[in-house]
C-alpha angles and dihedrals in degrees: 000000000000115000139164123211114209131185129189103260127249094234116198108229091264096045090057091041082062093057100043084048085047085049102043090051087049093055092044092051102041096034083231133114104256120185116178121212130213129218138159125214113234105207091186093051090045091050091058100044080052091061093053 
């Protein structure tokens, strides 16, 4: 079976200050309400949800 395993991500302050600028640009281009979201893929998690 092939699964992924994703986590919401641990962003540092600028790092998140990078995502709300992203999505503020994105809102200002497309007129729409944009919110990112942030995950992180967990191979080992997804490794052990594979054996099962």
């Amino acid at each position: 079976m092939n699964s992924t395993a994703f986590f919401v991500a641990h962003l540092r302050e600028g790092e998140l200050q990078q995502v709300k600028d992203l999505e503020k640009r994105l809102r200002e281009e497309t007129g729409e309400k944009i919110v990112l979201v942030a995950y992180k893929h967990d191979i080992t998690a997804a490794g052990k949800e594979d054996k099962e």
